[in-house]
C-alpha positions as CSV (number, residue, x, y, z in Angstrom):
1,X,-10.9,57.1,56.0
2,X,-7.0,56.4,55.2
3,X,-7.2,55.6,51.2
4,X,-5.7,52.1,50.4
5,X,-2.9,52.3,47.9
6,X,-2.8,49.5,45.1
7,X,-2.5,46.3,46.8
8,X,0.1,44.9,44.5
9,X,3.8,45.8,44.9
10,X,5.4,48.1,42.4
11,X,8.0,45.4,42.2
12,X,5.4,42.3,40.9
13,X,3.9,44.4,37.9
14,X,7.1,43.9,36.1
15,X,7.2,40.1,36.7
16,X,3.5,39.5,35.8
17,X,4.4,41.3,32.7
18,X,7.3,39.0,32.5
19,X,5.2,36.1,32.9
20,X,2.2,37.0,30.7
21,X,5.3,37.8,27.8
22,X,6.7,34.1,28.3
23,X,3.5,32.9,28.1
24,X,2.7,34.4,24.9
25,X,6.1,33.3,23.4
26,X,5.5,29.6,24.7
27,X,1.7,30.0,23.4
28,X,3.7,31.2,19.7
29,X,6.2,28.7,19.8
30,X,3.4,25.6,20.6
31,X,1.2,27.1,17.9
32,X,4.5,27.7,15.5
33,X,5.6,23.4,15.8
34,X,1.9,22.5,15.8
35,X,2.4,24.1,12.0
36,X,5.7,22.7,11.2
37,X,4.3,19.6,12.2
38,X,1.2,19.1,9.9
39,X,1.3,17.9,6.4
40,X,-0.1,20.7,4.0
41,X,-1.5,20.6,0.6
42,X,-1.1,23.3,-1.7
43,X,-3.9,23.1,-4.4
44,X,-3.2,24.9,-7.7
45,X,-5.5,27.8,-6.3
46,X,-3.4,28.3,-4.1
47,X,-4.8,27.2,-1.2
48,X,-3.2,25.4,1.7
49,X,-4.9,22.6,3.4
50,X,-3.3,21.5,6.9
51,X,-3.7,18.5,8.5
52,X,-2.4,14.7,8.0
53,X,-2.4,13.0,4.8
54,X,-3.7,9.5,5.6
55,X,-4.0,8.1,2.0
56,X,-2.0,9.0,-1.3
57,X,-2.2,7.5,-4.5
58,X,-2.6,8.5,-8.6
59,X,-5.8,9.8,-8.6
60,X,-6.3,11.8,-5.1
61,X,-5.0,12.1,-1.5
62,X,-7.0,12.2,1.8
63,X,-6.0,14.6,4.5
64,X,-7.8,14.3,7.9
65,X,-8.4,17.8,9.0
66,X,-9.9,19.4,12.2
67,X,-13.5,18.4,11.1
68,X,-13.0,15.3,9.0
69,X,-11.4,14.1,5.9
70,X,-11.0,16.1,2.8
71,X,-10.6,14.4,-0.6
72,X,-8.2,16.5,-3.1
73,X,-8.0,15.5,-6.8
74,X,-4.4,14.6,-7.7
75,X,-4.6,17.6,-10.6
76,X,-5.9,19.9,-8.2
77,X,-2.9,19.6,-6.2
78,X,0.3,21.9,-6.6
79,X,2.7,20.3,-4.0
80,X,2.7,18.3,-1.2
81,X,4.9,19.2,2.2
82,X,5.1,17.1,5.0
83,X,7.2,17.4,8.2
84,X,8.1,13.4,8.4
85,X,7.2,11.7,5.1
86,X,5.9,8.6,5.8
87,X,7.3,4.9,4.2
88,X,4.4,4.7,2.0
89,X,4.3,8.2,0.5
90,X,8.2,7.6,-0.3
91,X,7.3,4.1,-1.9
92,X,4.5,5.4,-3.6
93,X,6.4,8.5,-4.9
94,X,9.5,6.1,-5.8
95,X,6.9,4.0,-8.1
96,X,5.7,6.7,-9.5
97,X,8.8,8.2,-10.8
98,X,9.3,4.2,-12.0
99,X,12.4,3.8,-9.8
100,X,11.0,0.9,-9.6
101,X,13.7,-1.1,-7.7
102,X,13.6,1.6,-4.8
103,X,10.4,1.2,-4.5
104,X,10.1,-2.4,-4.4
105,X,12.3,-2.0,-1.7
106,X,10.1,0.3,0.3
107,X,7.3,-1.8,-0.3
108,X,9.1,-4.9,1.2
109,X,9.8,-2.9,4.3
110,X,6.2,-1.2,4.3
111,X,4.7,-5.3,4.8
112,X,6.7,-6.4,7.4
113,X,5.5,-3.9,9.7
114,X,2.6,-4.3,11.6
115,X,-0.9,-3.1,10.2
116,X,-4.6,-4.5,10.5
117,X,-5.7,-2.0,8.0
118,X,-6.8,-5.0,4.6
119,X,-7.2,-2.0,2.6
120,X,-3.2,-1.1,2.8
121,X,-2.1,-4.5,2.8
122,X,-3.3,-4.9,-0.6
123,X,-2.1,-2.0,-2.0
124,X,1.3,-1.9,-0.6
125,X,1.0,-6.1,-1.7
126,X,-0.1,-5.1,-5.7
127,X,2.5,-2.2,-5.7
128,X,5.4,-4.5,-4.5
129,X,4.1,-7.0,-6.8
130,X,4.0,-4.7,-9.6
131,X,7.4,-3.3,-9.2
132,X,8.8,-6.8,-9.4
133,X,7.1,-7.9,-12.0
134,X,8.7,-4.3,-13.9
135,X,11.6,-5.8,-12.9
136,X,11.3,-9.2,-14.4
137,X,10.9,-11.2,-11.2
138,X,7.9,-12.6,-12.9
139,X,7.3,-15.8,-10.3
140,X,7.5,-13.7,-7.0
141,X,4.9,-11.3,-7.9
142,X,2.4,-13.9,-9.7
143,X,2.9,-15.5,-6.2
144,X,1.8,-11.8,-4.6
145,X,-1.2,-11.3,-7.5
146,X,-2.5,-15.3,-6.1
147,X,-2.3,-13.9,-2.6
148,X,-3.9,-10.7,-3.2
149,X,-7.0,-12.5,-4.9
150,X,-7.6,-15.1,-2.4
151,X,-7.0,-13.3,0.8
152,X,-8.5,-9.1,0.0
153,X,-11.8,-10.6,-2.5
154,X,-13.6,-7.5,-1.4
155,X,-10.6,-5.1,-2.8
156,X,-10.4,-3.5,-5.6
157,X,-6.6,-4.6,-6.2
158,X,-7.9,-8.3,-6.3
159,X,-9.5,-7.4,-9.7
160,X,-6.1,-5.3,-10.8
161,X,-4.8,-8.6,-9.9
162,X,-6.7,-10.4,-12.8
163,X,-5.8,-7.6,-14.4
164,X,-2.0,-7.2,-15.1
165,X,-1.9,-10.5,-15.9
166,X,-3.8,-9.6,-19.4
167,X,-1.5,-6.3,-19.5
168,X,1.5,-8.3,-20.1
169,X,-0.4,-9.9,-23.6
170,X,-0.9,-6.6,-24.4
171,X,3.1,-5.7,-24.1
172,X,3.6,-9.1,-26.3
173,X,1.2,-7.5,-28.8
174,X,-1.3,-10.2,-28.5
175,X,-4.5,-8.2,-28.6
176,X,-7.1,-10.9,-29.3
177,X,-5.8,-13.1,-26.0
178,X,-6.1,-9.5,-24.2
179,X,-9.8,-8.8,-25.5
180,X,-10.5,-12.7,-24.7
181,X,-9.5,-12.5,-21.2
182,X,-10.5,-9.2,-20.2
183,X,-14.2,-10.7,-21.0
184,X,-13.6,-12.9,-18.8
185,X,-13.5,-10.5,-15.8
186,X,-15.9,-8.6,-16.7
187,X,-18.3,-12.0,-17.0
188,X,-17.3,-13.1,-13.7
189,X,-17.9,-9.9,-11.5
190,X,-20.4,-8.7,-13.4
191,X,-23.3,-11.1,-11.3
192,X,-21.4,-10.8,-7.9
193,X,-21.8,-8.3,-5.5
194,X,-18.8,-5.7,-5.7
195,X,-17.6,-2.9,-3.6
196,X,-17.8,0.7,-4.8
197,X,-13.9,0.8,-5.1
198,X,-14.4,-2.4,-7.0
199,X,-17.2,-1.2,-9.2
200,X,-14.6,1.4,-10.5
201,X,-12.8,-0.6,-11.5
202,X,-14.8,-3.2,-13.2
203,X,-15.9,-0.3,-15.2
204,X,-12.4,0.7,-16.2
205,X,-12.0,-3.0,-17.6
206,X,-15.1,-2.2,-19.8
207,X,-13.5,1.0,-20.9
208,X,-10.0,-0.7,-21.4
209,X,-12.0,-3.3,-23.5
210,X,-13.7,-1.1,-26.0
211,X,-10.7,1.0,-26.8
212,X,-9.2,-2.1,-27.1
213,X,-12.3,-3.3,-29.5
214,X,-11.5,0.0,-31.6
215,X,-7.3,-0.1,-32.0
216,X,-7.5,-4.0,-33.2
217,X,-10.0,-2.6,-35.8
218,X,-7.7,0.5,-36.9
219,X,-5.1,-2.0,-37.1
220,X,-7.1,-4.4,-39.3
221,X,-7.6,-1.7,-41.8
222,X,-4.0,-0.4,-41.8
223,X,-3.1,-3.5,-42.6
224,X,-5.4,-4.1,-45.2
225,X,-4.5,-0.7,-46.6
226,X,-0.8,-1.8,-46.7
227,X,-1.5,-4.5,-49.0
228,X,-3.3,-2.7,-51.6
229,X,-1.3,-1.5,-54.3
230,X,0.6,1.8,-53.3
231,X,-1.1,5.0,-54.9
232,X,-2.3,8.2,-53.6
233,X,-5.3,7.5,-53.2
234,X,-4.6,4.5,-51.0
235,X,-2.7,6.3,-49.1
236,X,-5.2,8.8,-47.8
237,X,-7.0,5.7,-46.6
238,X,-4.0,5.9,-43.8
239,X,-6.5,9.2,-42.5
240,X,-9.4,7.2,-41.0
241,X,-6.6,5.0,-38.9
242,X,-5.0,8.3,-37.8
243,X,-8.1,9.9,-37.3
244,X,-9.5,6.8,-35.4
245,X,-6.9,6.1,-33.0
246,X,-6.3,9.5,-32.1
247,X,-10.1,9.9,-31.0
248,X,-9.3,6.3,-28.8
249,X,-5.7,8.9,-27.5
250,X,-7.7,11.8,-26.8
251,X,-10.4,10.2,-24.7
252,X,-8.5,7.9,-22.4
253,X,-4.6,8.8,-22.7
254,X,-3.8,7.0,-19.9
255,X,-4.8,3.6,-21.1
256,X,-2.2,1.0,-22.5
257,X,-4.3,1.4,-25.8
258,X,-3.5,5.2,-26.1
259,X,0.0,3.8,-26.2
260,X,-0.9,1.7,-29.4
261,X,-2.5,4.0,-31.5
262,X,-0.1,6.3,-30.7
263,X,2.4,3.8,-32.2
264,X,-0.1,3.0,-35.6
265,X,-0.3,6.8,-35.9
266,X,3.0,6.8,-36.3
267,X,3.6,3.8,-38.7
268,X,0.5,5.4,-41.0
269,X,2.6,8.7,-41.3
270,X,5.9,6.2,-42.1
271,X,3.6,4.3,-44.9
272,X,2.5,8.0,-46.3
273,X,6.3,9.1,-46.1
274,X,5.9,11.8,-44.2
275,X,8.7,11.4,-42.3
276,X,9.0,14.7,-40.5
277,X,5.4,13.9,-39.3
278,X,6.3,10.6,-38.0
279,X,9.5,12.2,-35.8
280,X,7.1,14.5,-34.2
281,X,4.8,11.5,-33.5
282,X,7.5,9.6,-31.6
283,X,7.9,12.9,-29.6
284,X,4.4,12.8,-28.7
285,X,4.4,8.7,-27.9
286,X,7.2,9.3,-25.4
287,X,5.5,12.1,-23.5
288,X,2.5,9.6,-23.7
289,X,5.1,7.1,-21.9
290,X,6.2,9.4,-19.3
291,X,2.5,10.4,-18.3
292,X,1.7,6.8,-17.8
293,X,2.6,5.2,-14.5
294,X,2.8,2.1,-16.9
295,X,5.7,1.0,-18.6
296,X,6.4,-2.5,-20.5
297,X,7.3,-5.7,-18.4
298,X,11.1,-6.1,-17.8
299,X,11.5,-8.3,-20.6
300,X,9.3,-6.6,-23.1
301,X,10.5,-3.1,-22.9
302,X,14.3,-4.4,-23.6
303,X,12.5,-5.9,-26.7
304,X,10.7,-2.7,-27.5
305,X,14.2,-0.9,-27.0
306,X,15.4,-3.3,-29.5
307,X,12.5,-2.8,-31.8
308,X,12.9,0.7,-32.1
309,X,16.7,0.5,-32.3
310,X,16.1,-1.9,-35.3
311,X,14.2,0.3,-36.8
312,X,16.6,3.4,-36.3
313,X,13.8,5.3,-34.9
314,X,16.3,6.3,-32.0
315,X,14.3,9.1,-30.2
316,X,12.2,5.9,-29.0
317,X,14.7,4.2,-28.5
318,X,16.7,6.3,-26.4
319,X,13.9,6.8,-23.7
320,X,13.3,2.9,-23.5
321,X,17.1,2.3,-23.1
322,X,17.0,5.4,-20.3
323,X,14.9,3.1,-18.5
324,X,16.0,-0.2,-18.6
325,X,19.7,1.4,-17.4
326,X,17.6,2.9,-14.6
327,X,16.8,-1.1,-13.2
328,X,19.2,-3.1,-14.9
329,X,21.7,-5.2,-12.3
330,X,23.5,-7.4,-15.0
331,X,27.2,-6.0,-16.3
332,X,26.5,-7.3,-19.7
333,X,23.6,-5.3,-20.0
334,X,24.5,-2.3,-18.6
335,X,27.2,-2.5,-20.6
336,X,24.8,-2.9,-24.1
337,X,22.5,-0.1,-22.7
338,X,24.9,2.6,-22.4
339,X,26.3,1.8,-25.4
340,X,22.7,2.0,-27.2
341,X,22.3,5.1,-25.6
342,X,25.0,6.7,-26.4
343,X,24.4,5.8,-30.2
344,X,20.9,6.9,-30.0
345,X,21.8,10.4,-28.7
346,X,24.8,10.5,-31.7
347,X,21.7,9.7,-34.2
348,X,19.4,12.2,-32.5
349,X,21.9,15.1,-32.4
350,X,22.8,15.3,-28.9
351,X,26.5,15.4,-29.6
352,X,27.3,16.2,-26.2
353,X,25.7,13.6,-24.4
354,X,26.7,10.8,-26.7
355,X,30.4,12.0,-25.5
356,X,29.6,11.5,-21.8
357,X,27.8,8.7,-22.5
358,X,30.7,6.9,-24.2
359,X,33.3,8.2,-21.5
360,X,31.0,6.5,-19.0
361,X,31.1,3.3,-21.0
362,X,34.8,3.4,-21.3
363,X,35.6,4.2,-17.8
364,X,33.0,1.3,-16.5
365,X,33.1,-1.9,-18.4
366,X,34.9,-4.8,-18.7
367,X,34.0,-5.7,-21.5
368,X,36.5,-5.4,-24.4
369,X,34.3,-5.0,-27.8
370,X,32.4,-2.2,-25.7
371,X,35.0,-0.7,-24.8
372,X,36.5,-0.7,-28.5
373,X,33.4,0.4,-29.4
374,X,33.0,3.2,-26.8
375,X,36.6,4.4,-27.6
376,X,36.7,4.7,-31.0
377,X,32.9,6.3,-31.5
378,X,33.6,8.7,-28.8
379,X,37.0,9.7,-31.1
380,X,35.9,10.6,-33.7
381,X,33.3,12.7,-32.0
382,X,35.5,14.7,-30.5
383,X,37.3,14.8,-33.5
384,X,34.4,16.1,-35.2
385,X,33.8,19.1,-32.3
386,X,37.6,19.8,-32.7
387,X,38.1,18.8,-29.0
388,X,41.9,18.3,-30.3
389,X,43.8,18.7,-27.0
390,X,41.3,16.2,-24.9
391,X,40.9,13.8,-27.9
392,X,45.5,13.8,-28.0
393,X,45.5,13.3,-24.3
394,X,42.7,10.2,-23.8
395,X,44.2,8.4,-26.9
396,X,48.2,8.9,-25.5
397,X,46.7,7.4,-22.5
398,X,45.4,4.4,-24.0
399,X,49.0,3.6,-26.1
400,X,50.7,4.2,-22.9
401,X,48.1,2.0,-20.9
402,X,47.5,-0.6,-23.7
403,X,50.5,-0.3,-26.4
404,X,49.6,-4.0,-27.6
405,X,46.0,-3.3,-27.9
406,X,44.4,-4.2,-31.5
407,X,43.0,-0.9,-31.8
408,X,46.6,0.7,-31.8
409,X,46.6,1.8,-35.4
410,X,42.9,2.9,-35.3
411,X,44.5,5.5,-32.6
412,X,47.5,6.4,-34.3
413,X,45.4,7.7,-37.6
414,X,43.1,8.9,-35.2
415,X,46.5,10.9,-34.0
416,X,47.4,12.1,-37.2
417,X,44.2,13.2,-38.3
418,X,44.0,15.6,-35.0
419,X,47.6,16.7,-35.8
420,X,46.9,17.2,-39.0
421,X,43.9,19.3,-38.8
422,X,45.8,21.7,-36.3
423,X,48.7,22.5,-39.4
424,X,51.1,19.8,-37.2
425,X,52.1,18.1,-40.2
426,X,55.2,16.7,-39.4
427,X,53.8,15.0,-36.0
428,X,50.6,14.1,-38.2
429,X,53.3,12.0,-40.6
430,X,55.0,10.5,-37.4
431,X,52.1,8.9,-36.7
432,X,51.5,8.1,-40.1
433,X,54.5,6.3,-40.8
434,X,54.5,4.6,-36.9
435,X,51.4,2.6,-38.7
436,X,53.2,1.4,-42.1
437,X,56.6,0.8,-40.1
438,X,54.5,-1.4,-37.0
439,X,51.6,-2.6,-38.3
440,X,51.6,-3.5,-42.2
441,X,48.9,-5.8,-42.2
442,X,46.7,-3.1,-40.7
443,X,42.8,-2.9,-42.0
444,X,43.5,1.1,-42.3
445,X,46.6,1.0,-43.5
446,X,45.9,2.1,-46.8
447,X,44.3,4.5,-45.6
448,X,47.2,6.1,-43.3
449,X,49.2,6.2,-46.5
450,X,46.8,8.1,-48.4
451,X,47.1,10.7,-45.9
452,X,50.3,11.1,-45.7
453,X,50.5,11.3,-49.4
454,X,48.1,14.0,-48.8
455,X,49.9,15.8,-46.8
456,X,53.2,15.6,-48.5
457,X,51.5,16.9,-51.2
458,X,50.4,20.2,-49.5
459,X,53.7,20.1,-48.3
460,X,55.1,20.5,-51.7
């Protein structure tokens, strides 16, 4: 019998080898965007978790995978990567970073879209809420808190609702109202039947009330200590209230309290005199701050700012001014903030910065007295770094610009002193004599004279 040969053409092995090679690549490339596509998790062992995140927010994230939903702890997570990140996740994230305005923004947007889901509609509803009410539009988001308690009941924002409201006496340091009404929620849920989300957070209220129990008392003995008559024995006493509220810091730092006893540590430490103690305090209360998704009310962090800046305690004050300049819309106050901050980085050292922050002052206001303010602050400065050839050239500027402008003399001594210090006497008398000859009735005239005196006197 004649022996068949292989039945397939020599010519068709190469093109089923072809074929089985594109469908490999295609089977690659599928697999490779199914990949790019999914939202991963990378945990802090390393792990990565692919699949869709379908709820974000402080405490944990929810990622539906091929077999269900996985819950991941928000501290057991390293980073978050997602192909298209959604509206929410970039609200969320937003609030989180308190860029509040940006993300009351997103949230707006987020509720005008279409979504059955009860659950999201009263978070996205108490997150937009909450950013304007961080952003002093108090009425608008009282109106959102109402509508969150009457229409989601079974949520567990309806009780942060009731809540926030008692977070704002806390800001105005009225902790007895605070104590008073946080009673009052626990009264009234504590006999109706609660969700488990809601449960949580009942129990957070009772936790939040305790701590709250425990400050007012370390208060009421630091303040009874600071009446006694001042000895050293008295002022050991201050121990027990430092002692006390850093047990309330160390157990729940993420409460408003921990913010409070952070604040009466640092007073104690200021009634002892142990200044150096109370500086590293403040460092510690602003990492406190910047841990905390909370901050003060619109209103009462520009009167904290102002507390602090009273008080010359300007490291505190610095970080509250940061963030009032991050939201504020108004000219006037933009114009005050910058200012403060650029004083409070002066105080604190930061020579450098206080120079930019000035120059950005100068170069953005309309506003006169700031700008005097700016000017002359951020000369002598740079007079104090020796920045001689960029101090000469803004301050030529600015008699060129302005040659009537009140602060005229201030510039020209400002003029002679940088000449001065560079060995340029005679230009450093110039100027000198520019102020006697031009502006007699000067406030620093005397002053200019005594300076060129001076430097005739080396001269000689």
């Amino acid at each position: 019998m004649k022996k068949h040969n292989n039945l397939v053409p020599k010519h068709s092995v190469k093109q089923t080898a072809a074929i089985l090679i594109i469908i490999i690549a295609a089977t690659a490339l599928f697999l490779s965007e199914q990949l790019l596509n999914a939202d991963k998790v990378i945990t802090t062992n390393g792990e990565t978790v692919e699949g869709k995140i379908i709820y974000y927010d402080h405490e944990k994230i929810e990622v539906e995978i091929e077999y269900g939903t996985m819950t991941i702890k928000q501290d057991e997570i390293k980073q978050l990567l997602f192909d298209n990140p959604p509206l929410w996740y970039k609200a969320d994230l937003a609030q989180s970073q308190k860029k509040f305005k940006t993300a009351s923004e997103l949230y707006k947007q987020l509720l005008t879209e279409t979504s059955t889901d009860s659950q999201k509609i009263a978070k996205w509803k108490y997150n937009f809420a909450e950013c304007l009410f961080r952003l002093g539009e108090e009425q608008k988001a009282l109106s959102l808190f109402k509508n969150i308690k009457e229409t989601y009941p079974e949520t567990k924002q309806a009780i942060q609702s009731e809540k926030i409201l008692i977070e704002k006496y806390l800001w105005q340091d009225n902790i007895e109202k605070a104590i008073r009404a946080l009673n009052n929620i626990i009264d009234k849920h504590s006999s109706t039947e609660l969700s488990e989300d809601q449960k949580i957070e009942l129990e957070q209220i009772k936790i939040e009330k305790q701590h709250l129990e425990k400050y007012e008392s370390s208060l009421l003995k630091f303040e009874e200590i600071s009446k006694m008559e001042r000895n050293h024995k008295n002022l050991r006493l201050y121990d027990t209230v430092i002692h006390n509220c850093r047990n309330i810091i160390r157990s729940h730092p993420k409460l408003i309290t921990a913010l409070y006893a952070q604040q009466l540590i640092i007073s104690c430490y200021e009634k002892m005199t142990e200044y150096k103690k109370s500086e590293q305090e403040a460092a510690k209360h602003i990492e406190l701050y910047k841990k905390q998704m909370q901050l003060p009310f619109y209103e009462t962090l520009a009167q904290t700012a102002q507390k602090f800046y009273d008080q010359e305690n300007y490291a505190l004050a610095e970080f509250f001014y940061q963030t009032l300049s991050a939201e504020n819309k108004e000219a006037e106050k933009t114009d005050l903030f910058r200012y403060r901050l650029a004083v409070c980085a002066e105080k604190t050292g930061k020579i450098k910065n206080a120079i930019t922050q000035y120059e950005r002052l100068i170069t953005t206001t309309k506003n006169a007295s700031f700008f005097n303010k700016g000017l002359l602050n951020m000369s002598h400065l740079m007079l104090e770094e020796k920045k001689h050839q960029e101090l000469e050239k803004l301050l030529k500027q600015q008699l060129d610009s302005r040659p009537e402008s009140s602060l005229a003399p201030q510039i020209l001594y400002l003029l002679a002193r940088s000449a001065a210090e560079q060995k340029n006497t005679e230009e450093a008398k110039g100027y000198l004599m520019q102020i006697n000859q031009k502006y007699p009735n000067a406030p620093n005239r005397y002053i200019a004279e005594m300076l060129l005196e001076h430097i005739k006197t080396l001269n000689n």
